[in-house]
DORO-710310 format. One record per residue (C-alpha): residue number from 1; residue in three letters; x, y, z. Coordinates in steps of 0.1 Angstrom, whole numbers. Layout:
N
<num = NUM&residuo = ALA&u = X&v = Y&w = Z>
...
# end
This chain:
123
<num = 1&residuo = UNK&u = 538&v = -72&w = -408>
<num = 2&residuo = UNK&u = 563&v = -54&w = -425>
<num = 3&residuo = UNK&u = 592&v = -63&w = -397>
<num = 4&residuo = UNK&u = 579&v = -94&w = -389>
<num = 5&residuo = UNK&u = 586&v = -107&w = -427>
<num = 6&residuo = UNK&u = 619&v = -91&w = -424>
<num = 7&residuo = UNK&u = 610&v = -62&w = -447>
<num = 8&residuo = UNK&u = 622&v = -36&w = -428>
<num = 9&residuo = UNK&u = 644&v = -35&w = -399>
<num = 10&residuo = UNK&u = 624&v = -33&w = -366>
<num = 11&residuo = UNK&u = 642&v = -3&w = -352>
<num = 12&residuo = UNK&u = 647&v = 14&w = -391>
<num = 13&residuo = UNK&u = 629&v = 50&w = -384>
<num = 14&residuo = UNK&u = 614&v = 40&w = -416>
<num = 15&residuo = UNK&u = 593&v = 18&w = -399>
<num = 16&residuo = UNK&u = 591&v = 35&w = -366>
<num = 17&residuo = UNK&u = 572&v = 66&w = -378>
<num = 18&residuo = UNK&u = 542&v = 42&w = -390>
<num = 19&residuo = UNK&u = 543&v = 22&w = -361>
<num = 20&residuo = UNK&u = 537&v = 55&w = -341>
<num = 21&residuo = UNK&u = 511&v = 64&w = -365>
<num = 22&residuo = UNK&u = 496&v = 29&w = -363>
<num = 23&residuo = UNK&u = 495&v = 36&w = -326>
<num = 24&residuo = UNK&u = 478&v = 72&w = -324>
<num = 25&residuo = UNK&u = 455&v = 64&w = -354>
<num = 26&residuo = UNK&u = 443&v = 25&w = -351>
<num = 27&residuo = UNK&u = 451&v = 17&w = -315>
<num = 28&residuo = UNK&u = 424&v = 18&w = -287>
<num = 29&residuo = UNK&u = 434&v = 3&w = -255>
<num = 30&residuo = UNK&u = 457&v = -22&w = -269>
<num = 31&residuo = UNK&u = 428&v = -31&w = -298>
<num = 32&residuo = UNK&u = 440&v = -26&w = -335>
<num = 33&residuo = UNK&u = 416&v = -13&w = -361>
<num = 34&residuo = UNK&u = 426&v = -28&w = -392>
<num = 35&residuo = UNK&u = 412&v = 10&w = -408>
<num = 36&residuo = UNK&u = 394&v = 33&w = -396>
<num = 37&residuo = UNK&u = 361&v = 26&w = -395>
<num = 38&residuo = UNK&u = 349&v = 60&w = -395>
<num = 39&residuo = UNK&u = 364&v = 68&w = -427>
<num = 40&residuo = UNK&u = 341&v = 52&w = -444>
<num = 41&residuo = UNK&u = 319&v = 20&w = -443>
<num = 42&residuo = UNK&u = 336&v = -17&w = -453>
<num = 43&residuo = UNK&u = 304&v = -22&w = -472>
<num = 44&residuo = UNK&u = 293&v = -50&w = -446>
<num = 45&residuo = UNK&u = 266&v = -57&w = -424>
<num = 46&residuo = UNK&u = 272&v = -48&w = -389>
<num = 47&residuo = UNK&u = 293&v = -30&w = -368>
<num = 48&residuo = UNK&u = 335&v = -31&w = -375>
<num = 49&residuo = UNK&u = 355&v = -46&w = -344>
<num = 50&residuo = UNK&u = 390&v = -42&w = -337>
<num = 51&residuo = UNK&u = 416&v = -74&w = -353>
<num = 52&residuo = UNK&u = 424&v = -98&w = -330>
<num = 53&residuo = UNK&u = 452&v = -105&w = -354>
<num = 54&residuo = UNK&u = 460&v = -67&w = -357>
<num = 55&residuo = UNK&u = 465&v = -66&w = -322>
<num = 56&residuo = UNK&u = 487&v = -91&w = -316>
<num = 57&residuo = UNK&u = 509&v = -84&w = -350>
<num = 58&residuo = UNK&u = 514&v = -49&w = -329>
<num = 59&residuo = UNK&u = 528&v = -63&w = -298>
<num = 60&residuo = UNK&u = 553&v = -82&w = -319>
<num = 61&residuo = UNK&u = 560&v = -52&w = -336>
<num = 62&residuo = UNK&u = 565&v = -32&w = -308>
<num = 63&residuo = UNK&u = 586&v = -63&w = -292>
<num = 64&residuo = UNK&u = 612&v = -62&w = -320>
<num = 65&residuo = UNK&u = 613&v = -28&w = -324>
<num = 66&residuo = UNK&u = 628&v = -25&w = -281>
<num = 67&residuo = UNK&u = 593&v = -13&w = -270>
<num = 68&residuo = UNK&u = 593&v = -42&w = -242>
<num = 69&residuo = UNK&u = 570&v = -21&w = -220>
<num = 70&residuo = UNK&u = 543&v = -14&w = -243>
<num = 71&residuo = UNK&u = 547&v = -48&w = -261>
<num = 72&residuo = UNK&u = 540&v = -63&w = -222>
<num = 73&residuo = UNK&u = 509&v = -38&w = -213>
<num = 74&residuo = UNK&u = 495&v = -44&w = -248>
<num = 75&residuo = UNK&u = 499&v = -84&w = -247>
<num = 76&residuo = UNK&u = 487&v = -86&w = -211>
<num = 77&residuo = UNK&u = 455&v = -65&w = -216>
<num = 78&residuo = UNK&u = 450&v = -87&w = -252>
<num = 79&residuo = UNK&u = 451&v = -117&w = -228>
<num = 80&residuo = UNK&u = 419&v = -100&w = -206>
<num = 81&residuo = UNK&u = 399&v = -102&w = -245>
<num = 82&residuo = UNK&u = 401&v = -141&w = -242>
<num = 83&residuo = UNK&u = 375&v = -163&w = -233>
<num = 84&residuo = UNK&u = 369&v = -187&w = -205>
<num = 85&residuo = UNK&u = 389&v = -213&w = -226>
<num = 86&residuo = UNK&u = 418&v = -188&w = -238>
<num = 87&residuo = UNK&u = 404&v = -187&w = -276>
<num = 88&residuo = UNK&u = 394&v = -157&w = -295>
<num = 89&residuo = UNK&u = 372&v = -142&w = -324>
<num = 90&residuo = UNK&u = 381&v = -127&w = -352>
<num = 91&residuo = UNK&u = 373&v = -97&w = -334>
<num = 92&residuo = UNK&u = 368&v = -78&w = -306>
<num = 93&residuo = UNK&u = 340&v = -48&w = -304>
<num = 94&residuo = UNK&u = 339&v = -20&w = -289>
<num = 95&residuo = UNK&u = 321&v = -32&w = -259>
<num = 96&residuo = UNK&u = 349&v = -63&w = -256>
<num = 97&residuo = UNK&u = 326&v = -89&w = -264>
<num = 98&residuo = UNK&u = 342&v = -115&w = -294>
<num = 99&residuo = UNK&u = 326&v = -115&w = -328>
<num = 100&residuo = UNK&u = 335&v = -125&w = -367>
<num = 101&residuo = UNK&u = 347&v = -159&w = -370>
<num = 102&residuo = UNK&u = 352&v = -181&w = -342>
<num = 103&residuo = UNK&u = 375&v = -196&w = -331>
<num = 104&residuo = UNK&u = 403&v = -178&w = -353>
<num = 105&residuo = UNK&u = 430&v = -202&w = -362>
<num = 106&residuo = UNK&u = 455&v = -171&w = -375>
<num = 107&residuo = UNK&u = 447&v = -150&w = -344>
<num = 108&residuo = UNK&u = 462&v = -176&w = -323>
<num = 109&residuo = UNK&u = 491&v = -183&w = -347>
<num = 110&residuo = UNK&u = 498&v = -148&w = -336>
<num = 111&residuo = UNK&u = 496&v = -151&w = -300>
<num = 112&residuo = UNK&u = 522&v = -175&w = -299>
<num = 113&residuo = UNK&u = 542&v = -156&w = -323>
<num = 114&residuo = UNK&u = 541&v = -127&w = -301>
<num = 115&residuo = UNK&u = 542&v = -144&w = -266>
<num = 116&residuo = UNK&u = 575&v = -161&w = -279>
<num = 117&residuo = UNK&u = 591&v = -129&w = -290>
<num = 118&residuo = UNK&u = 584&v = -110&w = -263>
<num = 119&residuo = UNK&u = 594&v = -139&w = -238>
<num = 120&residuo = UNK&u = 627&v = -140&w = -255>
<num = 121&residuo = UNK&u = 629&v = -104&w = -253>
<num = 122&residuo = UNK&u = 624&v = -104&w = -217>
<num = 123&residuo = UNK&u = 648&v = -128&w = -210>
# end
């Protein structure tokens, strides 16, 4: 969120070196942990999916940081996690099937955030 909100520049190796972090440590396949679940347990019942939210946060991140490549994999596989109507959970786990709350108003907020950026960015 941090470039998104204008907090730090997109392309500041401030921000770059946790982005790559984010990527090797939290990323599976395009899916964004929002921690790691197997540093220790959320206190929850159930099993931890990826953020839908997460995900799509980290293909505007990588959009505005002149990652159009990744941004474009990582948007196009998040569009596979959909459902027959284009909506998603909450989550996503680790088999690809949604959980948590569904529909998730915020998740889409985020789609459209990121399809718009990386659209732009695309020319």
């Amino acid at each position: 969120m941090m470039p998104l909100t204008k907090f730090v520049s997109p392309s500041d190796p401030v921000w770059l070196s946790p982005l790559d972090a984010l990527g090797r440590e939290l990323v599976s396949d395009s899916l964004v942990w929002r921690y790691d679940p197997k540093a220790g347990p959320n206190g929850l019942e159930g099993e931890e999916g990826t953020f839908s939210i997460c995900s799509f946060w980290y293909v505007e991140a990588l959009t505005r940081a002149g990652r159009l490549n990744e941004a474009q994999l990582a948007f196009e596989k998040m569009l596979a996690y959909a459902n027959y109507l284009g909506l998603y959970a909450e989550e996503i786990s680790h088999t690809g099937d949604q959980q948590g709350n569904f529909p998730q108003a915020f998740t889409h907020l985020a789609l459209i955030s990121a399809a718009f950026n990386l659209d732009r960015a695309l020319g």
